[in-house]
DSSP file (Angstrom, degrees, kcal/mol; ACC not computed):
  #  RESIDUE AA STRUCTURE BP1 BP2  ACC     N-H-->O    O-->H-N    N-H-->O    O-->H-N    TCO  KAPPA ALPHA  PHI   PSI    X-CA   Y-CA   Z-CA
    1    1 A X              0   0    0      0, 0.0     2,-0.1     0, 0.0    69,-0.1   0.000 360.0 360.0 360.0 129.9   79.0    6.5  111.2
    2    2 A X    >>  -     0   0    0      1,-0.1     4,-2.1    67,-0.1     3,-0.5  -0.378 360.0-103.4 -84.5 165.9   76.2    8.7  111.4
    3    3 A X  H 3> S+     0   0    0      1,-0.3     4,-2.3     2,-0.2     5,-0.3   0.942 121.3  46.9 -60.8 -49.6   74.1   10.1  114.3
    4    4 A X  H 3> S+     0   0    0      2,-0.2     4,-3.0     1,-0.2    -1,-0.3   0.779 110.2  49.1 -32.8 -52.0   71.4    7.8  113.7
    5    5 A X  H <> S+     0   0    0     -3,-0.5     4,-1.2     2,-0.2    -1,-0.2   0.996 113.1  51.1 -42.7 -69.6   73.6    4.8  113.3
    6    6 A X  H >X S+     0   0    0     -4,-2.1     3,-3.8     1,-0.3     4,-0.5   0.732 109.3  47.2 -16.0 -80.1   75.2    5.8  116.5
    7    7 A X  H >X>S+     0   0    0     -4,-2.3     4,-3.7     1,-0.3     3,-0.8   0.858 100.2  68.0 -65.2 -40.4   71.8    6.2  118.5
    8    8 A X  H 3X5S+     0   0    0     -4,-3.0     4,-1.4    -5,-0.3    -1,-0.3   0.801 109.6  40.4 -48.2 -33.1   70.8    2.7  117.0
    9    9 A X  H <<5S+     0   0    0     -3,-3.8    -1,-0.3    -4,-1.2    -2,-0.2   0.865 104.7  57.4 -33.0 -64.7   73.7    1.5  119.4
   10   10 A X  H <X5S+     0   0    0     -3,-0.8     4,-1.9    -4,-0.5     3,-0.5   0.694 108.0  48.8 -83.5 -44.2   73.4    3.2  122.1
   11   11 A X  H  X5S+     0   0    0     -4,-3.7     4,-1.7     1,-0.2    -1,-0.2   0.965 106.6  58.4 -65.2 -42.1   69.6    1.9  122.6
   12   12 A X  H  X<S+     0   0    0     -4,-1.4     4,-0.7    -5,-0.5    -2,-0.3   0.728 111.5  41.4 -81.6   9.2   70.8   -1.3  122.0
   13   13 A X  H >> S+     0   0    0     -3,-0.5     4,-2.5     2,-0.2     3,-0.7   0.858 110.7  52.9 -47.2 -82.7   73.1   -0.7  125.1
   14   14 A X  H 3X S+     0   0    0     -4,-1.9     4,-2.7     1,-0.3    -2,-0.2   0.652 115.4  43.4 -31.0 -45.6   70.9    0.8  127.0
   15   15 A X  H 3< S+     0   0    0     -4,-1.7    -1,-0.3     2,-0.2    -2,-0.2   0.887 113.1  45.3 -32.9 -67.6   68.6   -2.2  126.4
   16   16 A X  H << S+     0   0    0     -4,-0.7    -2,-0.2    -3,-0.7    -1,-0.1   0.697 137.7   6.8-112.6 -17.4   70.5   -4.8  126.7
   17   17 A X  H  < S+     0   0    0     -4,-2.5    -1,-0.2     2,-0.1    -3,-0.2   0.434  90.2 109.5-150.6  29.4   72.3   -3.2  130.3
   18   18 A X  S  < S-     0   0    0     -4,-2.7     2,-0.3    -5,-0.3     3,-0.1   0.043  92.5 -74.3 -51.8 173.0   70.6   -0.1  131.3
   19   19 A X        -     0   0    0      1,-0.1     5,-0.2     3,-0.1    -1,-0.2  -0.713  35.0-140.2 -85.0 157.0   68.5   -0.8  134.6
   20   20 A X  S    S+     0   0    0     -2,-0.3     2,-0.3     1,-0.2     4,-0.2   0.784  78.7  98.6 -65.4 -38.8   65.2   -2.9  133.8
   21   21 A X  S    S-     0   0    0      2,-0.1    -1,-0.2     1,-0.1     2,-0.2  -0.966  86.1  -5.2-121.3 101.5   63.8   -0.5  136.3
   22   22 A X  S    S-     0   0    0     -2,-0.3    -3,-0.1    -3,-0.1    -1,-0.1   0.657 104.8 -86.2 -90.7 165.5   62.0    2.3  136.1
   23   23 A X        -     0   0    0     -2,-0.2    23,-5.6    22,-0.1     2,-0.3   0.067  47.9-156.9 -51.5 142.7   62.1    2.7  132.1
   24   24 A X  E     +A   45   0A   0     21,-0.3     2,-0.2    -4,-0.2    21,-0.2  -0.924  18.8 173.3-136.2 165.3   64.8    4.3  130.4
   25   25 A X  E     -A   44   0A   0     19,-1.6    19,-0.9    -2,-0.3     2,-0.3  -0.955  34.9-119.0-173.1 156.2   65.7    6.2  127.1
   26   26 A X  E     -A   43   0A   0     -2,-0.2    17,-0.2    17,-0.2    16,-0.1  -0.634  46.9 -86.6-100.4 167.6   68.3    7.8  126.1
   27   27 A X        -     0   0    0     15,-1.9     4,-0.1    -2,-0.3    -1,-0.1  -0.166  47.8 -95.9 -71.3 158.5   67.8   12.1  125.1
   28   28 A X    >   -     0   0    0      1,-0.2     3,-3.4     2,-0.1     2,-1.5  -0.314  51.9 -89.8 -88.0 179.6   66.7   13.3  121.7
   29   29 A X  T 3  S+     0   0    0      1,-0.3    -1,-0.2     2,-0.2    -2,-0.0   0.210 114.5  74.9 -64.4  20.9   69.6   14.3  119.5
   30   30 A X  T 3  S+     0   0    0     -2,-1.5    -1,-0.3     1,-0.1    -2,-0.1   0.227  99.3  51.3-117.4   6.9   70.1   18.0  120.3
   31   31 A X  S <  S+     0   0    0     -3,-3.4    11,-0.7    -4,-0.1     2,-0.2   0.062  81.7 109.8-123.3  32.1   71.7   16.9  123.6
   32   32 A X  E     -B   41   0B   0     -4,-0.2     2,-0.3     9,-0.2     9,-0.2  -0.653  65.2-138.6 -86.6 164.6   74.1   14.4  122.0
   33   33 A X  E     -B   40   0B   0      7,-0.9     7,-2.4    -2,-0.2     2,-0.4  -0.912  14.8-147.5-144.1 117.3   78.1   15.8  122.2
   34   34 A X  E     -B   39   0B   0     -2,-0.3     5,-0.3     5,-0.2     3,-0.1  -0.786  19.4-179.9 -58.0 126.8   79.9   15.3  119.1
   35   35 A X        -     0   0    0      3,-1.8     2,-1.0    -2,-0.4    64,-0.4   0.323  39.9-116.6-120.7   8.7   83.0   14.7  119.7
   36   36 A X  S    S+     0   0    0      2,-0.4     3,-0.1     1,-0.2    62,-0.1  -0.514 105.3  36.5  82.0 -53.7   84.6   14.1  116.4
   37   37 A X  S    S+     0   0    0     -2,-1.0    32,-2.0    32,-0.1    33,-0.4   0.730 123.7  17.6 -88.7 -17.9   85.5   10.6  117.0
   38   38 A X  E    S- C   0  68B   0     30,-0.2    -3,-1.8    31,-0.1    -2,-0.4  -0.844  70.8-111.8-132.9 173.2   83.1    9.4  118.8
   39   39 A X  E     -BC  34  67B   0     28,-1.5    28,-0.9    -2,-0.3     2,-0.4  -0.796  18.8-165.5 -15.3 110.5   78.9    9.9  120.2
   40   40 A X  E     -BC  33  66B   0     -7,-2.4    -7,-0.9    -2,-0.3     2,-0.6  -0.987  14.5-179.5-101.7 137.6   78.3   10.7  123.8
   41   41 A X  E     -BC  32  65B   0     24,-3.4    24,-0.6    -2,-0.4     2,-0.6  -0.853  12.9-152.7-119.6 102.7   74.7   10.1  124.2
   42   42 A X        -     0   0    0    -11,-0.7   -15,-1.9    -2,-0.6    22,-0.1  -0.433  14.4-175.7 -97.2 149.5   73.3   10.7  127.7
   43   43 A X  E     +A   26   0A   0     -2,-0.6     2,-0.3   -17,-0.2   -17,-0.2  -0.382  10.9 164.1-103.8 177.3   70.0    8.7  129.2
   44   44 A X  E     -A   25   0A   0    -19,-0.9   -19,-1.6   -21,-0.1    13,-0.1  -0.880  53.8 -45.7 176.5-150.3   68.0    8.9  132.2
   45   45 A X  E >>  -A   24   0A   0     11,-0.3     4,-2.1    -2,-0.3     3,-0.8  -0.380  48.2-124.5 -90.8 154.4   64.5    7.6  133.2
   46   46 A X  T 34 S+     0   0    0    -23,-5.6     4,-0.4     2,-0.2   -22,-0.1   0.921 115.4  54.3 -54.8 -40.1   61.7    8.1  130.7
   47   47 A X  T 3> S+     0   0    0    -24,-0.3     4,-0.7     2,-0.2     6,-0.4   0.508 114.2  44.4 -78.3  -9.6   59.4    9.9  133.3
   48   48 A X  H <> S+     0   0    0     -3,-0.8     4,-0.7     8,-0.2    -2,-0.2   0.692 109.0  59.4-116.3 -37.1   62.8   12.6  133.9
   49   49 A X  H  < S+     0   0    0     -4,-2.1    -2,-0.2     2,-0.2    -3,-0.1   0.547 110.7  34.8 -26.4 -34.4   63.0   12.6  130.4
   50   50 A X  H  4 S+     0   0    0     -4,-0.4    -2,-0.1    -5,-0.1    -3,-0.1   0.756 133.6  29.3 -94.2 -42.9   59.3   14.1  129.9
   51   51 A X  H  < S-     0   0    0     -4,-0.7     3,-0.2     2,-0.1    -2,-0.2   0.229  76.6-142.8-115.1  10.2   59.6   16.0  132.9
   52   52 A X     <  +     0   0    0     -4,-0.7     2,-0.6     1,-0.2    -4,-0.1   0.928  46.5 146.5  36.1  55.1   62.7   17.3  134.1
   53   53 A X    >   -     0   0    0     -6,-0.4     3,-2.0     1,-0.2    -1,-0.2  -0.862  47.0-141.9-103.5 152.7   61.9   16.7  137.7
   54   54 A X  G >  S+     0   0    0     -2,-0.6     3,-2.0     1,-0.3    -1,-0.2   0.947  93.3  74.4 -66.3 -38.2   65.1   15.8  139.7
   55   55 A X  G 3  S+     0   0    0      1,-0.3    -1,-0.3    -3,-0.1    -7,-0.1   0.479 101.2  40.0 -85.7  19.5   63.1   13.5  141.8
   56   56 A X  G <  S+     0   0    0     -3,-2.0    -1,-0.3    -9,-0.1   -11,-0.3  -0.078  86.7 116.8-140.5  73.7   63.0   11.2  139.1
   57   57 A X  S <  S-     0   0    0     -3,-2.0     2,-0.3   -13,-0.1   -13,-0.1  -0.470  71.5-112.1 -92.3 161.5   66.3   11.6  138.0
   58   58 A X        -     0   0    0     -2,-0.2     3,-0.1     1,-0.1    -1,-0.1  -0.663  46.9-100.3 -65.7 145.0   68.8    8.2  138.2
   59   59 A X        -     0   0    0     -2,-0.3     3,-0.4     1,-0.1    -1,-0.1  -0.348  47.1 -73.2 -72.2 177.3   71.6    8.8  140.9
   60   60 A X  S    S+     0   0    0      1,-0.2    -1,-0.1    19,-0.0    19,-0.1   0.122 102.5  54.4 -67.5 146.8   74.8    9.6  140.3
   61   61 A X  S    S+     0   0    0      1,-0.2    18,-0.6    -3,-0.1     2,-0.5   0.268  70.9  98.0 109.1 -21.7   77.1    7.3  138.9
   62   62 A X  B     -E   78   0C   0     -3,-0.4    16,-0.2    16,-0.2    -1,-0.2  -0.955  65.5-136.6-124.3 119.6   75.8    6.0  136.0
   63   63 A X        -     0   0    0     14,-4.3     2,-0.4    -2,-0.5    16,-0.1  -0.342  21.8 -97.1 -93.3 175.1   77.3    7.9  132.6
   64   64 A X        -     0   0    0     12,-0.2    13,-0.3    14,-0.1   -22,-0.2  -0.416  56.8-104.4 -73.2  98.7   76.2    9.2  129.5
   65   65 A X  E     -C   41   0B   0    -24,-0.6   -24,-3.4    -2,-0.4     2,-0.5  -0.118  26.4-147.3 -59.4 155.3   77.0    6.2  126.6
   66   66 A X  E     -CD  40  75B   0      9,-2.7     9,-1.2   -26,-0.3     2,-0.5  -0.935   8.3-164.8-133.3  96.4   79.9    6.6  124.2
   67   67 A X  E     -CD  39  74B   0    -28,-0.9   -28,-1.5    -2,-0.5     2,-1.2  -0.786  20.7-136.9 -99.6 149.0   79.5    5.2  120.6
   68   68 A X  E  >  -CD  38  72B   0      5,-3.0     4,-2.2     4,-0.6   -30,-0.2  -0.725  12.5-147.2 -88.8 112.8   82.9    4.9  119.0
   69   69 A X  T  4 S+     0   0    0    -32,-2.0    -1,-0.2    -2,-1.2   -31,-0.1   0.975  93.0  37.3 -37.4 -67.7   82.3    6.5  114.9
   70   70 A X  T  4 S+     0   0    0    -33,-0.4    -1,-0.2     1,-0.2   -32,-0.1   0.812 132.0  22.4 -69.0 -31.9   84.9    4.1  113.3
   71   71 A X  T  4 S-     0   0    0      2,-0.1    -1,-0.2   -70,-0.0    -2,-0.2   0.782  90.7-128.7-118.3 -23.9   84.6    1.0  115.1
   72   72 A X  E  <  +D   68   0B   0     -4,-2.2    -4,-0.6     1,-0.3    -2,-0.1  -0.110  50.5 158.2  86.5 -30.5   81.0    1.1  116.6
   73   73 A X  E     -     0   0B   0     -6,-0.2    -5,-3.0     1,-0.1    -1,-0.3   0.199  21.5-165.5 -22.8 159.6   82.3    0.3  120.0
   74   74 A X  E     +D   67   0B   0     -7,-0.2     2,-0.3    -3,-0.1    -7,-0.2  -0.946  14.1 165.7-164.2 143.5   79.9    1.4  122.8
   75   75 A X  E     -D   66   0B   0     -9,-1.2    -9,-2.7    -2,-0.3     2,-0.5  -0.988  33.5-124.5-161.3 158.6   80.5    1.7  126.2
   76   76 A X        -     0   0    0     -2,-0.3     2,-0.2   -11,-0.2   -12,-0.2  -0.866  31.5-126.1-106.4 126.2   78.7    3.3  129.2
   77   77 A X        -     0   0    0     -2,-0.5   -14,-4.3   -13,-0.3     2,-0.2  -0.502  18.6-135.9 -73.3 158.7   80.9    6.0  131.3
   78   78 A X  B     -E   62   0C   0     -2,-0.2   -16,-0.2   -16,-0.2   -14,-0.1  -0.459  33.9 -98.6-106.0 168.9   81.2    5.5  135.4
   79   79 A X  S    S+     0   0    0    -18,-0.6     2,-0.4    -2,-0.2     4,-0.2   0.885  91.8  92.3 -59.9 -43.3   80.8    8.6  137.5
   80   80 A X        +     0   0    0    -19,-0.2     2,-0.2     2,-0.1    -1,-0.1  -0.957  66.7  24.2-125.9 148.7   84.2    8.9  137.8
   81   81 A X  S    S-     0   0    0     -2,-0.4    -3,-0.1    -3,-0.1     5,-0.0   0.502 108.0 -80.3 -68.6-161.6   86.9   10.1  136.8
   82   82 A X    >>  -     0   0    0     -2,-0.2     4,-2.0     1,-0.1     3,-1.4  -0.236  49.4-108.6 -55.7 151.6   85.0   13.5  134.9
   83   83 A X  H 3> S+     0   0    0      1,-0.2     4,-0.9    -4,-0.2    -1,-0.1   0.923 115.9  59.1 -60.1 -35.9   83.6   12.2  131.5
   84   84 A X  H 3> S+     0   0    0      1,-0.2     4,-0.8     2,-0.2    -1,-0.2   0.543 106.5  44.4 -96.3   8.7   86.2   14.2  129.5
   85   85 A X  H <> S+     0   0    0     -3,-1.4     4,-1.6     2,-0.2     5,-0.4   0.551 111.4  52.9 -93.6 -25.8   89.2   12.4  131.1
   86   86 A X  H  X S+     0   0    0     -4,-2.0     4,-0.9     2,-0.2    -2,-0.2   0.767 111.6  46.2 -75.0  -6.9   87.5    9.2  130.7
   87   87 A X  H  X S+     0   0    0     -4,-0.9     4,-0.8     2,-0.2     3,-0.2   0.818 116.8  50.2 -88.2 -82.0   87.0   10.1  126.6
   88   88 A X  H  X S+     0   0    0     -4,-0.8     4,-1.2     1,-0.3    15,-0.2   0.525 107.5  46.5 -24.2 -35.7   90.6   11.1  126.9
   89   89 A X  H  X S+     0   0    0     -4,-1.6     4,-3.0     2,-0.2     5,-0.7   0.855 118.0  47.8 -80.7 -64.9   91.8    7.9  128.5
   90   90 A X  H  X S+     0   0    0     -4,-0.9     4,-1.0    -5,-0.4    -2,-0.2   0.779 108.9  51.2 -39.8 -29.0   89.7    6.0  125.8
   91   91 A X  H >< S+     0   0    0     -4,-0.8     3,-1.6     2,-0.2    -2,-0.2   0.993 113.7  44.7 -84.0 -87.2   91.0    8.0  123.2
   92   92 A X  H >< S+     0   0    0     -4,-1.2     3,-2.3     1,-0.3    -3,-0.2   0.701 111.0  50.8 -19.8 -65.4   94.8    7.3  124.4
   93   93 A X  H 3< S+     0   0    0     -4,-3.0    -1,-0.3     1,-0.3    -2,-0.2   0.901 118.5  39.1 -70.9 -33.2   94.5    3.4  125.0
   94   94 A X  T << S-     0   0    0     -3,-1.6    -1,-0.3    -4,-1.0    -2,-0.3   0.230 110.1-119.2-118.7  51.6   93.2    2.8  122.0
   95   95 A X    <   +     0   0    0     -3,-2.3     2,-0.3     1,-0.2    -3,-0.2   0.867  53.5 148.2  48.4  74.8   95.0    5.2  119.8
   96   96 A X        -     0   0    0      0, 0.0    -1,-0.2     0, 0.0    -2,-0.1  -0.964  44.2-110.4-153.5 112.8   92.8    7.3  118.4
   97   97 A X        -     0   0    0     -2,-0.3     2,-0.4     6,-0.2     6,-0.2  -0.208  26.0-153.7 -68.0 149.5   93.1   11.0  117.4
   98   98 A X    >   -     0   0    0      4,-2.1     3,-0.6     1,-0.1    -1,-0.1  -0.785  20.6-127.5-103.6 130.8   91.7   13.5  119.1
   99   99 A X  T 3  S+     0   0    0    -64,-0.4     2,-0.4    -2,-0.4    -1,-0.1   0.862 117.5  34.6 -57.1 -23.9   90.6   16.9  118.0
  100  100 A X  T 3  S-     0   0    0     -3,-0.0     2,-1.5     0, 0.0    -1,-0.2  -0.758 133.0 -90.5-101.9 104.1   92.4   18.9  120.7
  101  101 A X  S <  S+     0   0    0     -3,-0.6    -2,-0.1    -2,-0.4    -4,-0.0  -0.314  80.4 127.4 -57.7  57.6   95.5   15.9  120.5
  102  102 A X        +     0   0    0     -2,-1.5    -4,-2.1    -5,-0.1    -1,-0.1   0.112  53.2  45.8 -32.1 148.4   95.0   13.3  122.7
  103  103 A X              0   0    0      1,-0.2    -6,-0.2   -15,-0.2   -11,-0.1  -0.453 360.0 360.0  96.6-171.4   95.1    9.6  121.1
  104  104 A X              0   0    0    -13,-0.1    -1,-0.2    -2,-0.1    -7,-0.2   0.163 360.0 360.0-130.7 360.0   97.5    8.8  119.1
């Protein structure tokens, strides 16, 4: 799957269970993270997006979405634990190699 595909996901995440409110959009492709298997794409409000002022950042807690290359899965990270133990955990439960070698 290609980046494009990818992002075509990841808005329709973001769409379908991003907040309604204020608009959101996810960042243009030179702050996507390859990860070899998968897309992390991270969002945030349109208006913090335009302008990068913190006060109209989203809080804390809501992560960056994660399209899976091979399967299309897509899935939104939580705050916690750090995003690259939660890739790692994903990796692992569903058996999926990793470039440093996680997964299975």
């Amino acid at each position: 799957m290609d980046i494009n595909q990818a992002r075509a996901l990841a808005e329709k995440y973001l769409r379908e269970n991003g907040p309604q409110s204020p608009s959101v959009a996810l960042f243009d492709d030179e702050f996507v993270h390859d990860h070899g298997w998968c897309y992390e794409f991270p969002w945030n409000t349109v208006r913090f997006i335009e302008t990068r002022d913190l006060a109209d950042i989203i809080g804390p807690g809501l992560g960056p979405i994660v399209v899976v290359k091979e399967s299309g899965d897509t899935w939104l990270m939580g705050g916690f634990p750090d995003p690259d133990q939660q890739l790692a955990n994903y990796a692992a439960e569903h058996g999926i190699s990793t470039s440093d070698g996680e997964g299975s």
